[in-house]
N, C-alpha and C positions, 0 to 999 in steps of 0.2 A: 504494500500500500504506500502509495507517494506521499510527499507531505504534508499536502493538503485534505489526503482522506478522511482520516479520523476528525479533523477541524470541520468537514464539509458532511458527515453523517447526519446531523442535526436535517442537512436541506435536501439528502437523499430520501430521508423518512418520510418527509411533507410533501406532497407532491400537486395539494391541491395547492391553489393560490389562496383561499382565502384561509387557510392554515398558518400561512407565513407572513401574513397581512395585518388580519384580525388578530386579538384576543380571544381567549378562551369564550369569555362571559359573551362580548360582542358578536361573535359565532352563533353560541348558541341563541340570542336576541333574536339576531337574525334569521335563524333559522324558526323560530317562534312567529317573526313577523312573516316569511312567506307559507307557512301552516294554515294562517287563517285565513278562515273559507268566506268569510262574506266581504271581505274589501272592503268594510267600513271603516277599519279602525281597531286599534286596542287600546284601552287606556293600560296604565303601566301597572296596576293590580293584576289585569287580566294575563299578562305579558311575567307578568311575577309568580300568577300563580300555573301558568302553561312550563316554567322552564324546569319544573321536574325537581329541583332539589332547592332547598331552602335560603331562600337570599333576601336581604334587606331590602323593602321598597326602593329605599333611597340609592341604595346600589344599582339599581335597572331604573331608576331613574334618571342617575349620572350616566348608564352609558345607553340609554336611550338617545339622552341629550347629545351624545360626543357623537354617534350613528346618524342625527337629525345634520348637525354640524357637519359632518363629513361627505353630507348628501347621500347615503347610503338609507338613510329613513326618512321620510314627510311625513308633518305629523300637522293637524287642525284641531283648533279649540273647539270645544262644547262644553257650553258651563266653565267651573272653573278647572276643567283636564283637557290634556292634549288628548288626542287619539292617533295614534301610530301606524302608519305601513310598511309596506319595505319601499325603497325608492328607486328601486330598481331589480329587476328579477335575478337571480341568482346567475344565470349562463353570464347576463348582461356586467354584472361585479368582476365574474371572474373573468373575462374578455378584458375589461379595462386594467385589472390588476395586471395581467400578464402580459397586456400592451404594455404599460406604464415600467413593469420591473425589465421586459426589453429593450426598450427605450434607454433605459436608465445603464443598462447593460452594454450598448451601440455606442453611448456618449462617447467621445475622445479617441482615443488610440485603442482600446480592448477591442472592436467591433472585430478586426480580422482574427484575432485569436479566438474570438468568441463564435463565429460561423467555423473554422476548422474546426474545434471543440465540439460544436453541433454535427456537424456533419460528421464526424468520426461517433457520436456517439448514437445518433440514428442509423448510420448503416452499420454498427455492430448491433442493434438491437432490432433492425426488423428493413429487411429491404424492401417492402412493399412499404415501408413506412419514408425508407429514401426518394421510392421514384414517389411516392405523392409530393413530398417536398419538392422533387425537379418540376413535377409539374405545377406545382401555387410557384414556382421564381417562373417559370415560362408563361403562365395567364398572369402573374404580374407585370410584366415585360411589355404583354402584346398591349395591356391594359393602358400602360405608360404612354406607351407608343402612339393606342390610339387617340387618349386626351390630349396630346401634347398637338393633334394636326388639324 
């Protein structure tokens, strides 16, 4: 194992994005807010007593609030409670997280180490998984190509 292994286990284990994103608590929030089946809303009792184990109001109402704040939850008043949703669907979170951590990945001079790295470690793990990859940089191409005329 190189030297980076045992330092990089932690991000081999996680493999969703909103693993390495989220918090625990906020995870689980979240996954409380796209549960519920009628789209109206939760206020934070309901949302406190959906998360399955024992937590301070005040707790899921801080990180309600930090979920609302990060755009990740919309919430509307009724009376004097918020009522919560999610702010966006789960596929939709995790598209933008893994946009966002590529991105972030791409910046500066990493980019060419970071696509060899990719690419060596997609076609060790699955060649049908390589040629879909040739083919999204080939329809991105023609895609470029043809906005650009």
């Amino acid at each position: 194992m190189g030297k980076w292994g045992s330092a990089l286990g932690w991000w081999r284990a996680t493999k969703h994005p909103l693993h390495t994103t989220l918090g625990h608590l906020e995870r689980d929030v979240m996954e409380v807010l796209w549960r519920a089946s009628d789209g109206n809303g939760l206020p934070v009792r309901d949302v406190q007593a959906r998360l399955g184990r024992k937590m301070a109001y005040t707790t899921v109402m801080t990180t309600l609030d930090r979920l609302f704040k990060k755009g990740l939850a919309t919430r509307r008043r009724e009376g004097r409670a918020f009522l919560y949703t999610a702010g966006l669907a789960e596929h939709e979170i995790e598209t933008t997280l893994t946009a966002g951590l590529v991105d972030g990945l791409l910046a500066g001079e990493a980019a060419a180490p970071l696509l060899s790295n990719l690419v060596d470690v997609v076609g060790n793990r699955d060649d049908r998984l390589l040629d879909e990859l040739e083919r999204l940089v080939k329809d991105k191409k023609a895609s470029l190509k043809r906005s650009q005329k």
